[in-house]
N, C-alpha and C positions, 0 to 999 in steps of 0.2 A: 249938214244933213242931221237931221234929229236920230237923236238916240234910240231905238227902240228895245224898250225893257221886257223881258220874259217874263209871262205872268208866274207866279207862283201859289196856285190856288191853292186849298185841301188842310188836314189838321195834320198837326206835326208833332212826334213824342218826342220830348227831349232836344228840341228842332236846334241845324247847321244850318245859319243862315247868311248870306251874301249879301252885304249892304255897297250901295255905289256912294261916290262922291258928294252928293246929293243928300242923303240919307234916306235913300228909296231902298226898300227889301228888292234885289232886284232875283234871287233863287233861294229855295229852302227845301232843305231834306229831314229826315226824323237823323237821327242824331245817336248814338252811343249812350246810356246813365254811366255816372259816375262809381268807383267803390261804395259796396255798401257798410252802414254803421254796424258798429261792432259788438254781439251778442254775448250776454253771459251765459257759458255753455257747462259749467263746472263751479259749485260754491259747494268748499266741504271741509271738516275740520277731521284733526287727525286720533285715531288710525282709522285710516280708508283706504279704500280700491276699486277699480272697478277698469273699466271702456269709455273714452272719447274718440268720439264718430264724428269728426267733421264734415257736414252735408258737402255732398259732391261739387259746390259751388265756393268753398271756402279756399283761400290762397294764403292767409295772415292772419298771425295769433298773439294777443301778447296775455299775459298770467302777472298774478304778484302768487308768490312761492314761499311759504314755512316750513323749516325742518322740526324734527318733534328734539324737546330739552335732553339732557342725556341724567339718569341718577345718581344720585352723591354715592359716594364710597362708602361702605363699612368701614371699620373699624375696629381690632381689638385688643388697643391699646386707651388707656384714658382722653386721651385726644382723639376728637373724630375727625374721621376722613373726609376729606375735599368734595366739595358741591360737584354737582354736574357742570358743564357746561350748555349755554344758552343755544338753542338752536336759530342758526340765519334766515334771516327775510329779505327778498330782493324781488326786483321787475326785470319778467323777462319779453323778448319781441320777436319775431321773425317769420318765416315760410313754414307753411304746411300743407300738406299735400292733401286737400279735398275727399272724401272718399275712401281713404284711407284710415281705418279701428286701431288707434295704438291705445296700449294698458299703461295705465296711470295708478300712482300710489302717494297717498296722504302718511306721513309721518308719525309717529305715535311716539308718547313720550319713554323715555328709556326706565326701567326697574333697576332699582338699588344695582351697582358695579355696572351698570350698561350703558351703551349710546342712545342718545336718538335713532329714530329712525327719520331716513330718508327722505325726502319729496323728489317724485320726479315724475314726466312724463316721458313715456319713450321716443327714442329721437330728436327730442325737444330741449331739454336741460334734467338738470339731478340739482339739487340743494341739499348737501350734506348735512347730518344732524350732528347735536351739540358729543361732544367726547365725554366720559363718567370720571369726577374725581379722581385725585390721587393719595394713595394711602398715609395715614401721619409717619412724619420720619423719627418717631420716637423720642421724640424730644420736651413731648407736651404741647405741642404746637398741632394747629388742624393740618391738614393733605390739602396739597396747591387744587384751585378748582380747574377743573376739565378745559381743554380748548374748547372753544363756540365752535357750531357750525360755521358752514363757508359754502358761497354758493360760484361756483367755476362759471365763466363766461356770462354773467349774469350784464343784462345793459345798465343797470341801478343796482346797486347792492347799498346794506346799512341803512336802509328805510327803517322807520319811524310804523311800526301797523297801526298802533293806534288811530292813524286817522281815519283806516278803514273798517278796523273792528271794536275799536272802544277801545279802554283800556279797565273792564273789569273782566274780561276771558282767562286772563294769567296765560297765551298762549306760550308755548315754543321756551318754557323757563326751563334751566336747570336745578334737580332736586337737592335737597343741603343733604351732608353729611351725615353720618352717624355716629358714636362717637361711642364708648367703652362695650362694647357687644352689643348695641343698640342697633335698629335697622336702620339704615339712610333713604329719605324722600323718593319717591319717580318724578320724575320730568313730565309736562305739561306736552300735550300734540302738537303739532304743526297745522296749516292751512295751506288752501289752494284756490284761488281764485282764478279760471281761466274763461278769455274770452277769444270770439274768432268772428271776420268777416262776413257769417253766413246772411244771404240778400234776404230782405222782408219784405215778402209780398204788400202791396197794396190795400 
């Protein structure tokens, strides 16, 4: 007995389609799209702040994140105090919840004896900025410089930014030292580069 195939007339978006043995379309339906590509919704250098709104249709984010450098020590002994420390760069990934305004902040670099500041978004991650010098031990010798930033649960950490921002920004450095009553350096900002799944229209 002969087969008899269902027609499948009509246009079809995205079409689910049922092929026989044969290779006859033998049923077709319009079909689900796939995730959409991924929007830069945040490009900013540090110090900054502000609100990201991820359009109510957004489920997934990932960022590459800069903390800002932290500033060298003073000093006032003939030897200067310890540089800052470099503030961390890393990539981050994961769930975001559509529809939901959380406040974000860009890092700025630290003033003489200070850290960096910060990078984070809320909810999202925090990237620690670089720590300020340490004072000379009296000895004629400089002050040990600062710990780096650190960036907690990061999926990449110890990236390379230059590949994204060049390398004449000087971002995310720590400032040098000071050294007999001299002032020591600031520390350079941090970056933020975030992106999210929201769909683009046609």
């Amino acid at each position: 007995m002969p087969k008899i195939i269902k027609p499948a007339k009509g246009s079809f978006t995205t079409a689910d389609v049922t092929i026989d043995s044969s290779g006859r379309v033998i049923a077709a339906a319009s079909g689900s799209s796939g995730g959409g590509g991924f929007v830069p919704q945040l490009i900013k250098l540090g110090p900054a702040s502000g609100t990201y709104a991820p359009p109510a249709d957004v489920t997934k984010y990932y960022a590459y994140a800069g903390s800002g450098g932290a500033g060298g020590r003073n000093n006032n002994s003939p030897a200067p105090g310890g540089s800052g420390g470099n503030g961390a760069y890393a990539f981050y990934k994961g769930n975001v919840t559509g529809g939901t305004p959380v406040s974000y902040a860009v890092g700025g670099g630290g003033g003489a004896n200070s850290s960096g500041g910060a990078t984070n978004v809320t909810n999202l991650f925090t990237v620690n900025g670089g720590a300020t010098g340490a004072l000379g031990p009296g000895t004629g010798d400089p002050g040990a410089t600062g710990a780096a930033g650190n960036a907690p649960g990061a999926t990449i950490s110890g990236l390379d930014f230059d590949f994204q921002y060049g390398n004449g920004k000087n971002l995310m450095d720590g400032g040098n030292g000071g050294g007999g009553g001299s002032n020591a350096n600031s520390g350079t900002g941090g970056l933020l580069t975030l992106f999210d799944n929201e769909a683009i229209a046609d």
